[in-house]
N, C-alpha and C positions, 0 to 999 in steps of 0.2 A: 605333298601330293602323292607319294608313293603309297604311304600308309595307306590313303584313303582307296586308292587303286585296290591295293590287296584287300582291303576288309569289306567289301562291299557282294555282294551276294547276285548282283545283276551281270551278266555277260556284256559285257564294253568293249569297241574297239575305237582308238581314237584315230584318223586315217589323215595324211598331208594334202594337200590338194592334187596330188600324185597318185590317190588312193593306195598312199602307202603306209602300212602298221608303224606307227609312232607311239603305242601305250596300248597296254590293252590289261581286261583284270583276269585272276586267275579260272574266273567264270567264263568267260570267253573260250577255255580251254573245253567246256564241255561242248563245243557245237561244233567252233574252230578248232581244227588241226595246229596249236599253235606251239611253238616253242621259243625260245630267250631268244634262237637267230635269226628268227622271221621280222626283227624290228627293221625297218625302210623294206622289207618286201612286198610288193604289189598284194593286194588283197584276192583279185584274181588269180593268184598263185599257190592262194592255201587253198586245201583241200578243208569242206565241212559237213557235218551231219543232215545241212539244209536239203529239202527238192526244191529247189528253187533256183532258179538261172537269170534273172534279172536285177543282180544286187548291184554289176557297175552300170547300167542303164540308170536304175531308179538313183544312187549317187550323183553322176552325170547330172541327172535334172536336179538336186539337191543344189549341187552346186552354182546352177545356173539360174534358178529359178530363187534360191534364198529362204525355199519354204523345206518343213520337212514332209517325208513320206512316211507312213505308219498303214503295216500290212499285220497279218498271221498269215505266219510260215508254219512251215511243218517239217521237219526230221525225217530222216529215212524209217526210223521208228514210231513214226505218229505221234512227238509231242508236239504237242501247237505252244510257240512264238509269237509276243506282241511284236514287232519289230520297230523300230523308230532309226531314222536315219534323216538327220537337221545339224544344219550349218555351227556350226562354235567358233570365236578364237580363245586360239588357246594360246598367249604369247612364247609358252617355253618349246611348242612344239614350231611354230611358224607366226609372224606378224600377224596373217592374213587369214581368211577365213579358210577352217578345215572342217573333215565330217566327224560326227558321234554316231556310230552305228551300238544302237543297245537291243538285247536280248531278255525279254522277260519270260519265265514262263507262263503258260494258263493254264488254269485248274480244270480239268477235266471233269464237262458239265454232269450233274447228277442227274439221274432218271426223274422225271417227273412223275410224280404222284397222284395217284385218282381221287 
């Protein structure tokens, strides 16, 4: 699971029902403020790239609701974010249902042509 963690090019955070860091890929590190000691730290706790201030609201209904949420975010620098945040279990991190918060980027739309 580890390899797969590292080799994957998508920013991943896998969060406990605590919305606390339990895995994350080294992708995550471009948006998230993240480091090796931030594992079981509240997610609310890191600092990231995002403008966006509804990520443990929209978790919250994740949790609750069973469905996932899928936004574009945006960066302090203006790159837009697919965002996806939906229910998993993951057995090694918890029995019980936890979140997958993923990070994609979008390609920055071309000029239209006449």
């Amino acid at each position: 699971m580890q390899n797969l963690i590292n080799s994957t090019d998508i920013g991943t955070i896998f969060l406990d029902r605590g919305f606390r860091v339990a895995l994350f890929t080294p992708a995550a590190r471009n948006i998230f403020n993240l480091i090796l000691s931030d594992y079981g730290r509240p997610i609310t706790d890191i600092t990231s790239r995002l403008t966006y201030d509804d990520l443990l609201k929209d978790a919250e209904a994740v949790l609750d609701k069973l469905t996932m949420v899928e936004k574009e975010v945006t960066t302090v620098d203006n790159q837009v974010y697919l965002m996806r945040l939906f229910p998993t279990v993951l057995p090694m991190i918890v029995s019980t249902v936890s979140l997958l918060l993923s990070l994609i980027s979008v390609p920055a739309k071309s000029p239209r042509r006449s």
